[in-house]
C-alpha positions in Angstrom: -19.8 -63.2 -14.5 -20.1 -65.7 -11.9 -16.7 -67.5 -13.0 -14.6 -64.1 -11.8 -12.7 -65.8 -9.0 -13.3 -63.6 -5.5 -9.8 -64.5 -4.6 -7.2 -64.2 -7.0 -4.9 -66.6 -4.8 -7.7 -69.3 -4.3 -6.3 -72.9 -4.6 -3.1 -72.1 -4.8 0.1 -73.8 -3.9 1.0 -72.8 -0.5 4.5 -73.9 -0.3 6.7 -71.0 -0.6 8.9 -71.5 -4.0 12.5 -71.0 -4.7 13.6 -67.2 -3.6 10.5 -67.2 -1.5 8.5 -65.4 -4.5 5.5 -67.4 -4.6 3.0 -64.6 -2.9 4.8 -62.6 -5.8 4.1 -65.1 -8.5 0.3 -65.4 -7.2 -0.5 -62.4 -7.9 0.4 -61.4 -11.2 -0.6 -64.6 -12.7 -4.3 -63.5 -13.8 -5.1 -63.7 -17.3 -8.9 -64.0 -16.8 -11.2 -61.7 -14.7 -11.6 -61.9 -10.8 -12.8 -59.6 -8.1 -11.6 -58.9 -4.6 -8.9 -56.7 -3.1 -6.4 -59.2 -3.6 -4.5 -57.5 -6.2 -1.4 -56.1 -7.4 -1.8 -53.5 -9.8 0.9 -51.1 -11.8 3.9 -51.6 -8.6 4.9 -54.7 -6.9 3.1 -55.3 -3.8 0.4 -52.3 -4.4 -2.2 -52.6 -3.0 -1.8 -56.1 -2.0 -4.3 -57.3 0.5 -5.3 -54.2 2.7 -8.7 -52.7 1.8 -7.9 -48.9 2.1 -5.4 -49.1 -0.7 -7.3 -50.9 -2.4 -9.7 -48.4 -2.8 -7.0 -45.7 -3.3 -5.7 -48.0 -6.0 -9.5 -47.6 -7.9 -9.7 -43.9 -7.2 -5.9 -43.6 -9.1 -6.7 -45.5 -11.9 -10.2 -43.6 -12.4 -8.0 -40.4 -12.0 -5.6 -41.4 -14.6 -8.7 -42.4 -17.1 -10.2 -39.0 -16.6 -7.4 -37.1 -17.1 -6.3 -38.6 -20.5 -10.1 -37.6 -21.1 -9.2 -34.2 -20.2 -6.2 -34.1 -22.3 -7.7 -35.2 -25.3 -10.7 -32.8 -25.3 -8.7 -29.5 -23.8 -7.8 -25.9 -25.1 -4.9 -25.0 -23.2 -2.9 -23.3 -26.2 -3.5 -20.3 -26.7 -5.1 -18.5 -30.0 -2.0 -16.3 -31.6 0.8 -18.3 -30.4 3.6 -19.0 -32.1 4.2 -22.3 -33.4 7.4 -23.1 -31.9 5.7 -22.6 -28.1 2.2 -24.4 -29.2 4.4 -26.9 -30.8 6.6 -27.5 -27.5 3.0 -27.6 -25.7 1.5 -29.6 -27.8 4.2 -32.4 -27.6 4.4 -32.2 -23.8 0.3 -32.9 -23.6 0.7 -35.8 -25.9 3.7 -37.3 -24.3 1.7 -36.8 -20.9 -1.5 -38.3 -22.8 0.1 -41.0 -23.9 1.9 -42.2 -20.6 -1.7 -41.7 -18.8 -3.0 -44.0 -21.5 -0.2 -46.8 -20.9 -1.1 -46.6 -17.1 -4.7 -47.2 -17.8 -3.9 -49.8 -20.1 -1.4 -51.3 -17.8 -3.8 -51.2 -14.6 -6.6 -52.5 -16.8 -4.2 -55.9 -17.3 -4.3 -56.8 -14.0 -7.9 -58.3 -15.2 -9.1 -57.1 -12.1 -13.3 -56.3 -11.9 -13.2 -53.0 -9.9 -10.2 -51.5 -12.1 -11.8 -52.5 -15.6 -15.5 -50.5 -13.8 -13.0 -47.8 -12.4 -11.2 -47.4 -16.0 -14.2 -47.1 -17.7 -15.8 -44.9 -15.2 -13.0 -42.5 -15.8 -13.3 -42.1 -19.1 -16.9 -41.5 -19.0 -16.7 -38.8 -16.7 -13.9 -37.2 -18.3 -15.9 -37.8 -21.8 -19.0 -36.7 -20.0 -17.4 -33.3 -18.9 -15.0 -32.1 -21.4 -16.1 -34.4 -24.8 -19.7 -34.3 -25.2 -21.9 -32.3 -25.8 -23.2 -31.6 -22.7 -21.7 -28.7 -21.8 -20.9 -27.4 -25.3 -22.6 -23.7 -26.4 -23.7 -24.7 -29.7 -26.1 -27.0 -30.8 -23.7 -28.6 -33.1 -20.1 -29.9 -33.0 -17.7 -26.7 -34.6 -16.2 -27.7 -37.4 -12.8 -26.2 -36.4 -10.2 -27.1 -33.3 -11.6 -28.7 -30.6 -8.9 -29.7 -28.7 -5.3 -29.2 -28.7 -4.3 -32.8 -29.5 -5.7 -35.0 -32.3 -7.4 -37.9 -31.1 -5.5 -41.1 -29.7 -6.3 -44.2 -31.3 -7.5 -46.7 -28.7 -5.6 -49.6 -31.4 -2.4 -47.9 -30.9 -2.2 -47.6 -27.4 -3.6 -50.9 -26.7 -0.5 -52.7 -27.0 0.8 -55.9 -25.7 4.2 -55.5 -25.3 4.6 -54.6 -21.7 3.5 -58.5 -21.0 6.8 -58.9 -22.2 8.3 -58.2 -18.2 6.0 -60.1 -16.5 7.5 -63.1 -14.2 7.2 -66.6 -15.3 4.9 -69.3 -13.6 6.8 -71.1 -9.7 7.2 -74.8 -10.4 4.5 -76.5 -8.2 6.5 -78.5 -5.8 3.1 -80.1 -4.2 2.0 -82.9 -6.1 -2.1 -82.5 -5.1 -1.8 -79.4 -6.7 -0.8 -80.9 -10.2 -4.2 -79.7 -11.6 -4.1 -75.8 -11.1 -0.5 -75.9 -12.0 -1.7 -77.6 -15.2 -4.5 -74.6 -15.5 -2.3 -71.9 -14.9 0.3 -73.1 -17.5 -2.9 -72.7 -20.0 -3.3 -68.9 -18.3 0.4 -67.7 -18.8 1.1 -68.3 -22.7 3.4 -65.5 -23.6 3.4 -66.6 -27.4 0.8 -66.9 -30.0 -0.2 -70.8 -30.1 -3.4 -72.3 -31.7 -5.8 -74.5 -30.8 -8.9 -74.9 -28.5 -7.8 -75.1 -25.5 -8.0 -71.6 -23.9 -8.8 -69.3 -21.6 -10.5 -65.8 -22.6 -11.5 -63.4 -20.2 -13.6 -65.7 -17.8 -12.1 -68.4 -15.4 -12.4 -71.9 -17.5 -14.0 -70.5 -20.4 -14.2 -71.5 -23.1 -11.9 -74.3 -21.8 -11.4 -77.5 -23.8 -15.1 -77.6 -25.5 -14.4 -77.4 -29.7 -18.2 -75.3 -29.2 -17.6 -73.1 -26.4 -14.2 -72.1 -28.4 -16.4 -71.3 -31.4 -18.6 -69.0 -29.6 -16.0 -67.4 -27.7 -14.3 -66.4 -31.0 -17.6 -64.9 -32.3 -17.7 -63.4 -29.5 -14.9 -61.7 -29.9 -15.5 -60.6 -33.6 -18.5 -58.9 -32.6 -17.4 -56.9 -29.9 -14.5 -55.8 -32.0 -16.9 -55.1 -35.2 -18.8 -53.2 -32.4 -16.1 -51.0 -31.7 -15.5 -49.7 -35.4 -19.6 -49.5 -35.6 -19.7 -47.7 -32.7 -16.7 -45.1 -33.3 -17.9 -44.4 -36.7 -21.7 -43.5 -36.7 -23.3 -40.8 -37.5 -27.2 -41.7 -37.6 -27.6 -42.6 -33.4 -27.6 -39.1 -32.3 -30.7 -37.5 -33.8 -29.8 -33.5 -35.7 -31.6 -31.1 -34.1 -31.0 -33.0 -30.2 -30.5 -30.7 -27.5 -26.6 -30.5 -25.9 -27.8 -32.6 -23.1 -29.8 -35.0 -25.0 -27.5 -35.1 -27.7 -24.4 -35.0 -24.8 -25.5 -37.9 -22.5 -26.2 -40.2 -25.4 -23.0 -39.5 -26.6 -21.3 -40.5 -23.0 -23.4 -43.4 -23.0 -21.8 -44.5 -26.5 -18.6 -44.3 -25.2 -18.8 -45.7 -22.2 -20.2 -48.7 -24.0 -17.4 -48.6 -27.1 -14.1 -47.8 -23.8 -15.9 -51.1 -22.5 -15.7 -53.4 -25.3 -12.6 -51.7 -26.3 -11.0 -52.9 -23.3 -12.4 -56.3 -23.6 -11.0 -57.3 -27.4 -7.5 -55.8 -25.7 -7.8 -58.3 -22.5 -9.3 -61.3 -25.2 -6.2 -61.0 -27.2 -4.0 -61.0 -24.4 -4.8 -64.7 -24.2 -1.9 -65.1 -27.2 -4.7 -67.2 -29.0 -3.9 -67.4 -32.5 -7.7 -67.4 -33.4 -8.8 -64.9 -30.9 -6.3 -62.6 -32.8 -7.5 -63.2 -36.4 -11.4 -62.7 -35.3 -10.4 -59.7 -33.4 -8.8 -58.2 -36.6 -11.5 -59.9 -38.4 -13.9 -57.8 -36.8 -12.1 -54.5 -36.5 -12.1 -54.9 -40.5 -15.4 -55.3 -41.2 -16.8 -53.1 -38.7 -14.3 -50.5 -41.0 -15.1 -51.6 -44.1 -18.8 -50.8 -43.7 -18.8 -48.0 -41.3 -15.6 -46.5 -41.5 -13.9 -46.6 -45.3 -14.9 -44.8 -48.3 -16.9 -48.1 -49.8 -20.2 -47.2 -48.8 -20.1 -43.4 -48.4 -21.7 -40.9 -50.7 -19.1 -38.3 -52.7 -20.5 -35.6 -50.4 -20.0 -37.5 -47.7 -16.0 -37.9 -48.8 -15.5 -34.2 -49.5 -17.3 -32.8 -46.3 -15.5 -31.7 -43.7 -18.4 -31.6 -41.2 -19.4 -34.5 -38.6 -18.9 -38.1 -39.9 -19.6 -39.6 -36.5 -21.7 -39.7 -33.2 -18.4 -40.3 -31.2 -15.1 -38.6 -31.7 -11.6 -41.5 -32.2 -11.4 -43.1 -28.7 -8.9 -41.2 -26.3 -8.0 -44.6 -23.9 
């Protein structure tokens, strides 16, 4: 973690660029992680360099994580009503759901430390409170509704193509500065290319080293087959665990699987055409063994009980 930049403007060009945009450009040219209050995150300018909105900034996006936590795991329709008025309802929570979710996502982009921690903290709250077990009468998940919104697939909302609006890289009009200019040209690919020369998720790594490329797409396989092992067991959480037991492990798991989760999103963000193909490589297998029909028993198919530890991630 030590390659996380402290200031996200360090070594930088000071010479203002054409339009005076530079400070601008500066700070939305991150594509690997850094910490400090040197940010902009979701609006232009926000929260920028002062401390106190900074911290307001962490609190929102841990907010917005617990709410879509909230939304996935809620009851707020009513039993007996029509389906015309639950229907309305229903689509109005998703929509909401679903814009919280991009937010989160969006935030989570700005590879900044304390937002990824505040993201994930969110979620894990809001999971802890309204998804586990924790709090839950029976000793058992119910087999009928327990929310009013199917599950959001973490897959479908973690899409890439809000990078779309994102400014293009100042020209470097300082000549000592030729190096990071060449550095952040190798951050800011906005189209798939291939090759071994990359950066993926940490500052310089795995750089130009044929090896450190190699580990850093294994890397990336793994955490993504951890995902789809994580989101489909069924053997972690003991039968016959107390609700709190049972509850916190479950919070734990999902902290853990939002985490990684995250991390395969920001990974493929670095346009890598191998980074891609490893992190769909490992979303498959982890599938294929865990999650498809393959390996399961007929009982298994036909049941309509439990099939996992962790309910379809809600980020």
């Amino acid at each position: 973690m030590e390659n996380m930049n402290h200031d996200p403007m360090h070594g930088m060009n000071d010479e203002p660029a054409a339009g005076g945009t530079t400070q601008h450009h500066r700070m939305m040219m991150h594509m690997t992680f850094f910490w400090g209050k040197n940010a902009e995150i979701l609006f232009s300018g926000w929260p920028g360099t002062r401390t106190g909105m900074y911290v307001l900034a962490l609190i929102v996006v841990f907010v917005l994580g617990f709410m879509v936590e909230w939304i996935s795991h809620s009851q707020l329709i009513k039993p007996g009503s029509t389906h015309v008025g639950a229907g309305v309802v229903q689509t109005l929570l998703h929509a909401l759901r679903v814009g919280l979710a991009y937010l989160v996502m969006l935030a989570v982009m700005s590879f900044n430390g304390g937002v990824l921690l505040a993201a994930v903290a969110g979620h894990t709250l809001g999971f802890l409170l309204f998804g586990s077990r924790v709090f839950k009468k029976s000793s058992a998940p119910a087999p009928g509704k327990t929310s009013d919104l199917p599950p959001t697939s973490c897959v479908e909302m973690n899409h890439d193509h809000s990078m779309g609006g994102m400014a293009p890289a100042s020209q470097s009009t300082n000549g000592t500065s030729g190096m990071h200019h060449h550095q952040m040209m190798m951050m800011m690919h906005m189209t798939f290319f291939w090759g071994k020369n990359a950066e993926i998720l940490f500052s310089g790594w795995p750089g130009t080293r044929a090896g450190m490329y190699g580990l850093a797409l294994i890397l990336i396989f793994v955490l993504a087959f951890l995902v789809e092992w994580l989101s489909h067991s069924n053997h972690l959480i003991k039968r016959g665990s107390s609700n709190v037991s049972a509850g916190l492990l479950q919070t734990f798991l999902h902290a853990i699987r939002v985490a990684l989760a995250y991390l395969v999103m920001l990974a493929v963000m670095s346009f890598n055409g191998g980074v891609f193909l490893m992190a769909v490589a490992g979303h498959t297998l982890g599938f294929l063994l865990f999650g498809s029909r393959m390996f399961k028993k007929k009982t298994e198919m036909l049941s309509y009980e439990k099939t996992s530890d962790l309910p379809p991630m809600s980020c």
